[in-house]
GUFIRO-985573 format. One record per residue (C-alpha): x, y, z; residue in one letter; residue number from 1. Coordinates in nm, 2 decimals. Example, Ala and Ser with C-alpha at 12.3 -4.5 7.8 and 13.67 -1.06 7.14 Angstrom:
// residues 2
u, v, w, code, pos
1.23, -0.45, 0.78, A, 1
1.37, -0.11, 0.71, S, 2
//
This chain:
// residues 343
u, v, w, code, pos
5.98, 13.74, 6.77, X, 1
6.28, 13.95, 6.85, X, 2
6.43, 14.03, 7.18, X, 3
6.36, 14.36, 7.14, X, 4
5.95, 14.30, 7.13, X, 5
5.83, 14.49, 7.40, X, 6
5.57, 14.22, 7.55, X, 7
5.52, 13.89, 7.42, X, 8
5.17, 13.73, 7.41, X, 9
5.19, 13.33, 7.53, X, 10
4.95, 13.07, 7.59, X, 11
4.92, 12.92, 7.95, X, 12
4.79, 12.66, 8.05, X, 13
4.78, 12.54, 8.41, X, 14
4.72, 12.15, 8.37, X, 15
4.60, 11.93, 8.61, X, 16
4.75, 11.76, 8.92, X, 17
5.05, 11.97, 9.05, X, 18
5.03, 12.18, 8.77, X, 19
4.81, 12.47, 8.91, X, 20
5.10, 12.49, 9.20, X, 21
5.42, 12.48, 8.96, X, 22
5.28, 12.70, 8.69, X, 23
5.21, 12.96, 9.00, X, 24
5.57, 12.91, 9.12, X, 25
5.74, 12.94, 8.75, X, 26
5.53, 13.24, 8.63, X, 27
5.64, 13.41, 8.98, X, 28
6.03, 13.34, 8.90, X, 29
5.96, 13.48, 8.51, X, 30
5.83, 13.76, 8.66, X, 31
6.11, 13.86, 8.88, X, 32
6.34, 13.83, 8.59, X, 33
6.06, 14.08, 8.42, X, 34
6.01, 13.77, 8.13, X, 35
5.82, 13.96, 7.82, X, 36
5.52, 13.70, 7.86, X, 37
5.16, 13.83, 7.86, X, 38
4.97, 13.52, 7.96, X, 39
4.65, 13.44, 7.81, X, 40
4.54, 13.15, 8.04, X, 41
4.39, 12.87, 7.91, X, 42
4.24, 12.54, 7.97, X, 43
4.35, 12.13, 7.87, X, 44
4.35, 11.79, 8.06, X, 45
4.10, 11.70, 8.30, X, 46
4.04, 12.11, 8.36, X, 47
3.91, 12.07, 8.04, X, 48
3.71, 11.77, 8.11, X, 49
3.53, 11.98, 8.37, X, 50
3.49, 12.30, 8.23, X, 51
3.36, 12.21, 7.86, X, 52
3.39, 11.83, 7.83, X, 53
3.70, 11.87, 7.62, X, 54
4.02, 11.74, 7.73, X, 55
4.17, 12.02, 7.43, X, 56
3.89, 12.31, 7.41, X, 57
3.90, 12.51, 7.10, X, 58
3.95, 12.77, 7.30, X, 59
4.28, 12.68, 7.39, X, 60
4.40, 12.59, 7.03, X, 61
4.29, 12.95, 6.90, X, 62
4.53, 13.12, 7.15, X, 63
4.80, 12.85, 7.08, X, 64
4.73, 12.94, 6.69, X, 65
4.71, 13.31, 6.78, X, 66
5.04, 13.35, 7.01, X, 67
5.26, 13.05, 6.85, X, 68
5.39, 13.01, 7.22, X, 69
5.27, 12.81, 7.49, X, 70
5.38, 12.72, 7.85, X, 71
5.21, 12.42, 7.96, X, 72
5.18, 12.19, 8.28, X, 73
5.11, 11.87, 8.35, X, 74
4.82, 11.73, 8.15, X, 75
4.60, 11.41, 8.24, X, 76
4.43, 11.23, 7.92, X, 77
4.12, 11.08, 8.06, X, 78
4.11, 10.73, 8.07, X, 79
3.83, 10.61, 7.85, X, 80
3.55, 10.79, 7.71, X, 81
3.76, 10.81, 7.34, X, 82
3.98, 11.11, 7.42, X, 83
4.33, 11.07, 7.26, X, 84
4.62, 11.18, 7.40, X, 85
4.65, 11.57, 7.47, X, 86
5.02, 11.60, 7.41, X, 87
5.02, 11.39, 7.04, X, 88
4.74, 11.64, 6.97, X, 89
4.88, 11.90, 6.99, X, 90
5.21, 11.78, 6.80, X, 91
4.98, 11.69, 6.56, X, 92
4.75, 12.00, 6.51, X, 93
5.04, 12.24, 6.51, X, 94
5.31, 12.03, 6.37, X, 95
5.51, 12.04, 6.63, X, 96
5.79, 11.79, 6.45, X, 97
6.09, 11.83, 6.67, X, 98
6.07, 11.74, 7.06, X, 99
6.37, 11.85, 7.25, X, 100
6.50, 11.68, 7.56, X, 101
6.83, 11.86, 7.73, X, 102
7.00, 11.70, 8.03, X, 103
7.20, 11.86, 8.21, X, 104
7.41, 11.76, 8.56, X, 105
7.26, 12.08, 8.79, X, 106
7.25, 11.83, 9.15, X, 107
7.60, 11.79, 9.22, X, 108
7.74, 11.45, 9.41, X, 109
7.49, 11.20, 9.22, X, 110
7.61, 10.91, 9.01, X, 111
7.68, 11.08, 8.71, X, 112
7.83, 11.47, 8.72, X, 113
7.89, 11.67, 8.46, X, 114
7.58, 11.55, 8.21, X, 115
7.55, 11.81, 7.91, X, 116
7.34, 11.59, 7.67, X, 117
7.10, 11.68, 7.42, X, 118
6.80, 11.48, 7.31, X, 119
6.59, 11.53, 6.97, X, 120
6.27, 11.33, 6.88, X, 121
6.07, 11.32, 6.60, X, 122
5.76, 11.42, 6.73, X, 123
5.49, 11.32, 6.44, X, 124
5.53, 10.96, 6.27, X, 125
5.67, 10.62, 6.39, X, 126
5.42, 10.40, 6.58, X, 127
5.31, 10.72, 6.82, X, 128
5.12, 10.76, 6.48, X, 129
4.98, 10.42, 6.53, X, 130
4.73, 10.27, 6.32, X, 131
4.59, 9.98, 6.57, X, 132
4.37, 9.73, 6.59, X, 133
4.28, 9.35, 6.71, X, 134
4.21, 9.03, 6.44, X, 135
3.99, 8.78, 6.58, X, 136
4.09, 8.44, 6.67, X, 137
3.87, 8.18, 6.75, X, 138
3.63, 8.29, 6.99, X, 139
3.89, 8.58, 7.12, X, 140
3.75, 8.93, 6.95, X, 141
4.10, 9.07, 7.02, X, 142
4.34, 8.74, 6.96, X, 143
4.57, 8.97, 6.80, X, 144
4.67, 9.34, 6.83, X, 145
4.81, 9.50, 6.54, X, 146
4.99, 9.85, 6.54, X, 147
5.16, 10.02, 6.23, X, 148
5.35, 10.28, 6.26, X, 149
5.52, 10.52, 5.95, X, 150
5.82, 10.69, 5.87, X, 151
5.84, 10.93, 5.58, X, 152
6.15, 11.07, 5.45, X, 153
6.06, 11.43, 5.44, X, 154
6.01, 11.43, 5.84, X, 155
6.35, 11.19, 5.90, X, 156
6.55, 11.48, 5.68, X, 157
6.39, 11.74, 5.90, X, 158
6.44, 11.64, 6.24, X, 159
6.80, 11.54, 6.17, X, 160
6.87, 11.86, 5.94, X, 161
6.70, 12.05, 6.31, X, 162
6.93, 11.85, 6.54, X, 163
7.22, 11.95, 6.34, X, 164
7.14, 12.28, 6.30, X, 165
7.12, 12.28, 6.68, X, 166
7.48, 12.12, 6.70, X, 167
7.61, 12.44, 6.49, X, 168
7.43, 12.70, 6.67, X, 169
7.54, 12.59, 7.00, X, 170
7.87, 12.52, 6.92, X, 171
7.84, 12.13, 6.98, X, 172
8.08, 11.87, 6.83, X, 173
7.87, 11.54, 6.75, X, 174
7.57, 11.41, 6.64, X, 175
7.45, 11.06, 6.71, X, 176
7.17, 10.91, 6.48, X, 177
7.02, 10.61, 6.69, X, 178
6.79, 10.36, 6.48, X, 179
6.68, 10.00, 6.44, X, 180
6.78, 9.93, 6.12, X, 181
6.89, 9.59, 6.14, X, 182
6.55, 9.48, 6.26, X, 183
6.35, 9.74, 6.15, X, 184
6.47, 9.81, 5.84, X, 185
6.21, 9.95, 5.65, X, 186
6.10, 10.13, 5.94, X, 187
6.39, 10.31, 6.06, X, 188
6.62, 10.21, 5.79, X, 189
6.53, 10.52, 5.57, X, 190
6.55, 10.72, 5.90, X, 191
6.91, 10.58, 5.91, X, 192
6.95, 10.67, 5.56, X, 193
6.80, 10.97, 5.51, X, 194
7.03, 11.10, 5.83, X, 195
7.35, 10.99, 5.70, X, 196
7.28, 11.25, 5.41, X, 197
7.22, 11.50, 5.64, X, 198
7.52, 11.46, 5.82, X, 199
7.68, 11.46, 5.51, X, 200
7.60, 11.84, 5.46, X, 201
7.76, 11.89, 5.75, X, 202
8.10, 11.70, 5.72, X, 203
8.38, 11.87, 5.82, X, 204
8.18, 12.13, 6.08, X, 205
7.97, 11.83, 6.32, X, 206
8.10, 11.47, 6.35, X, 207
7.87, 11.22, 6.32, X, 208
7.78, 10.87, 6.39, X, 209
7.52, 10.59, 6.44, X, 210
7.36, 10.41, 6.76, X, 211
7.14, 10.12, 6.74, X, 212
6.90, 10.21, 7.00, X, 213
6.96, 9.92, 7.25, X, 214
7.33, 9.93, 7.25, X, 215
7.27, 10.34, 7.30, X, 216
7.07, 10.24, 7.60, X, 217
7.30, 10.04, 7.72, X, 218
7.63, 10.31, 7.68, X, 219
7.42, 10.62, 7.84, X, 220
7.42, 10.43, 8.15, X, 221
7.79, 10.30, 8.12, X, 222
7.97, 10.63, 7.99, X, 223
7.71, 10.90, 7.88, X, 224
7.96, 11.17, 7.83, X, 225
8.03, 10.99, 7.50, X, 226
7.69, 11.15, 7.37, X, 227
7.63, 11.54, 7.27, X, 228
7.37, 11.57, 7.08, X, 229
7.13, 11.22, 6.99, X, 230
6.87, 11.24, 6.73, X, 231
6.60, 10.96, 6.73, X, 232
6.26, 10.86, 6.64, X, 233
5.95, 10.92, 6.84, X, 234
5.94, 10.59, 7.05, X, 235
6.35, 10.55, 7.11, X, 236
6.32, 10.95, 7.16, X, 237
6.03, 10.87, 7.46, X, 238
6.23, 10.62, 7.65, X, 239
6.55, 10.74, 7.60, X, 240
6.49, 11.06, 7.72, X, 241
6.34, 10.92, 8.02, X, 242
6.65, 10.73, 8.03, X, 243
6.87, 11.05, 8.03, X, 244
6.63, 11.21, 8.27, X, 245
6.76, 10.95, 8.54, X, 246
7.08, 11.08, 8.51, X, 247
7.01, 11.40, 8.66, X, 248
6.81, 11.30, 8.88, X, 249
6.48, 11.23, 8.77, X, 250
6.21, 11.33, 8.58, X, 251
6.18, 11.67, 8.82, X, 252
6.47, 11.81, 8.63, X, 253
6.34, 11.74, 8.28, X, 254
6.23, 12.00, 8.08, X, 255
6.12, 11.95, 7.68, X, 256
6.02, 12.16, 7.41, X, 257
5.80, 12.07, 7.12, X, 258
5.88, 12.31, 6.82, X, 259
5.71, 12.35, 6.45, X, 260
5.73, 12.58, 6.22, X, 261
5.47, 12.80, 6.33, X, 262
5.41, 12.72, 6.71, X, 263
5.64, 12.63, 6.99, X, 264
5.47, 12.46, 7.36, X, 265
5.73, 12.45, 7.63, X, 266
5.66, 12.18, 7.90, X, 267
5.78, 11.96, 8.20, X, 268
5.80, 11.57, 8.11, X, 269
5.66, 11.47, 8.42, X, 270
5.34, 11.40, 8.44, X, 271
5.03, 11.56, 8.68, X, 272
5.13, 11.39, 8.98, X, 273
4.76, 11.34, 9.19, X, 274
4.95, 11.17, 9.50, X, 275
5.08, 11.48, 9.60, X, 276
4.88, 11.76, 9.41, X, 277
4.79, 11.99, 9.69, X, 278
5.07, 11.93, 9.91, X, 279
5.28, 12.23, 9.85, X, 280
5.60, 11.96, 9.77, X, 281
5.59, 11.94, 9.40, X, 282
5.96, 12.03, 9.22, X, 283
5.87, 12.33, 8.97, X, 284
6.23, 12.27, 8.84, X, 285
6.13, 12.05, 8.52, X, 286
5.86, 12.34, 8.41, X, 287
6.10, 12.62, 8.50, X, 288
6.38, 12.52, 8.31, X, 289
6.14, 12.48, 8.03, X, 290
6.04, 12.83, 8.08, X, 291
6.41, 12.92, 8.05, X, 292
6.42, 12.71, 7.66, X, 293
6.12, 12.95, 7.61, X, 294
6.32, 13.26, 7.69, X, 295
6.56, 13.14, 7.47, X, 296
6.37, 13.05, 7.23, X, 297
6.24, 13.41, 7.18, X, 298
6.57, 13.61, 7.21, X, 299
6.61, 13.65, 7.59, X, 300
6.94, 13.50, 7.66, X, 301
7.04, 13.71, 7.93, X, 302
6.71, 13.65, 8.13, X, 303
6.76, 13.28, 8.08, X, 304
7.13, 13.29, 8.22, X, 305
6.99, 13.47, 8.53, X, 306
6.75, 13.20, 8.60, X, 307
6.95, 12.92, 8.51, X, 308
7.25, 13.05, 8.75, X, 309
6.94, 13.13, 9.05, X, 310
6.89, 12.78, 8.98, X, 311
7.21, 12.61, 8.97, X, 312
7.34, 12.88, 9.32, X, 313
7.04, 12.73, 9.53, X, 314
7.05, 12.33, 9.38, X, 315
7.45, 12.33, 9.45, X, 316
7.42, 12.50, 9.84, X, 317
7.20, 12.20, 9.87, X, 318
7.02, 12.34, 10.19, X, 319
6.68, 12.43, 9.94, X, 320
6.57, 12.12, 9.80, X, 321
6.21, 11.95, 9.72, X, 322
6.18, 11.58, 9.87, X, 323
6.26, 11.42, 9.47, X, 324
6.64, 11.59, 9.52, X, 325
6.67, 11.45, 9.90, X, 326
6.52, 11.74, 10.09, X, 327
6.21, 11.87, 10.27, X, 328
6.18, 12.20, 10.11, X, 329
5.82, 12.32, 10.02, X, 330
5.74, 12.48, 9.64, X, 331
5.67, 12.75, 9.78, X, 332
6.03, 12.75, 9.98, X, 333
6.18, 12.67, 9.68, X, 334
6.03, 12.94, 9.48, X, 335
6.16, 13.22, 9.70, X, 336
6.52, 13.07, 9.76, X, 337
6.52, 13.12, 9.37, X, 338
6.38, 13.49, 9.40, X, 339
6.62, 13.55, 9.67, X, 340
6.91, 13.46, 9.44, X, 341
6.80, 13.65, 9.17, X, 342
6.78, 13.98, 9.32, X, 343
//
């Protein structure tokens, strides 16, 4: 896609939860930017469930296939009833390898200011991959649960080849690998050592160096500004990221991208939030600025700016904020302060 395409055909897809209500909010804000998107809405989660007794119609995977772009809310797996997770689904049909997790300071005044980190997961393989199940024992069916995961060295070399390439393309300085190598060391061992090849390629133009993942934990909370851009695998990528999202203030301001080679879905990592669906108070920050990675994503820079400095103008004033950043703004309250500064 170039940023010269008149109109852009994406996938949407409301969710479930609050999703309805921040997908309304961030498609009005895209439009007042005029955002190239043609929508073709769509169905998943428990929408799904009810419409077609599919959590992930086909419906929606031909106009993922068909538009290689998708903006996506909240999503609830049903519990039960054999349905596997939406989100790995999806990864998996389209081969969505890298999952990307920026975090960056926009409340001002928290415990940590001036954030600008950058997340990378592998998004197909370790033990999100899983292979599980129980051994007998005794009279216990299920005395012992048994997972494997897998790593293999074509998708370690692409995710940290991706988060590198990143690095250079956004003019950032360091790359952190963070493993488990001394424990696992099959496992993440030739993740470790299929990265320090990579970073080999790039000597001289991106510094690197190595985390193990609970020491990593451990210096994100005591001096984060350390950290530029962190490549990981898919489990340490899930709970670090959540990790980094606490920074900022929470999971509200958390947006994530899943990118493959032929399809891109652009999402909030929050989940559907049913305790206050309906309410009007949901944050639509986390799915906006992952409609702003989207703009990006297809060649809209100076769209993306606008929003992102609408966003950052109303967070900063402070007097326009949802009830997760300290305030008693509504969405919808929200949604027009961000209009307003964008006009």
């Amino acid at each position: 896609m170039t940023a010269h395409s008149k109109t852009i055909p994406a996938t949407l897809i409301p969710g479930d939860g609050i999703g309805p209500e921040i997908v309304e909010s961030v498609t009005e804000i895209l439009d007042a930017v005029e955002a190239p998107f043609v929508w073709d809405r769509q169905l998943a989660g428990m929408a799904g469930v009810d419409a077609v007794n599919d959590p992930l119609p086909k419906q929606t995977i031909e106009s993922i296939r068909r538009t290689g772009l998708a903006l996506k809310g909240p999503l609830t797996t049903p519990v039960g009833g054999g349905f596997k997770s939406i989100n790995v689904t999806l990864r998996q049909e389209f081969g969505l390898f890298a999952n990307l997790r920026p975090t960056k300071t926009i409340v001002p005044g928290g415990r940590f200011d001036d954030i600008d980190l950058v997340l990378f997961r592998e998004n197909l393989e370790g033990y999100y991959a899983a292979m599980e199940h129980y051994i007998p024992v005794g009279e216990d069916p299920k005395g012992i649960a048994l997972s494997s995961g897998f790593t293999s060295r074509a998708e370690c070399r692409r995710i940290v080849k991706y988060a590198f390439e990143y690095a250079v393309k956004n003019n950032r300085k360091t790359v952190t690998i963070v493993h488990k190598a001394n424990i696992l060391k099959l496992l993440t061992g030739l993740f470790l050592e299929e990265g320090r090849k990579v970073a080999e390629e790039y000597k001289g133009r991106i510094a690197f160096n190595e985390r193990i993942v609970d020491a990593c934990a451990m210096q994100l909370v005591i001096n984060p500004w350390q950290f530029d851009v962190v490549v990981t695998t898919n489990l340490f990528g899930d709970i670090l990221s959540d990790l980094t999202a606490g920074l900022v203030g929470g999971l509200g301001m958390a947006p994530g991208a899943n990118i493959g080679e032929k399809a891109a879905v652009f999402e909030a990592v929050h989940g559907s939030a049913p305790d206050i669906a309906g309410k009007g108070i949901a944050n639509p920050l986390a799915l906006l600025l992952a409609a702003v990675m989207m703009l990006r994503h297809v060649g809209h820079d100076k769209k993306a700016d606008r929003i992102d400095a609408a966003i950052k103008k109303v967070i900063t004033d402070g007097g326009v904020r949802t009830k997760d950043l300290g305030g008693n703004t509504t969405s919808k309250e929200l949604t027009a302060a961000l209009k307003q500064a964008l006009s």
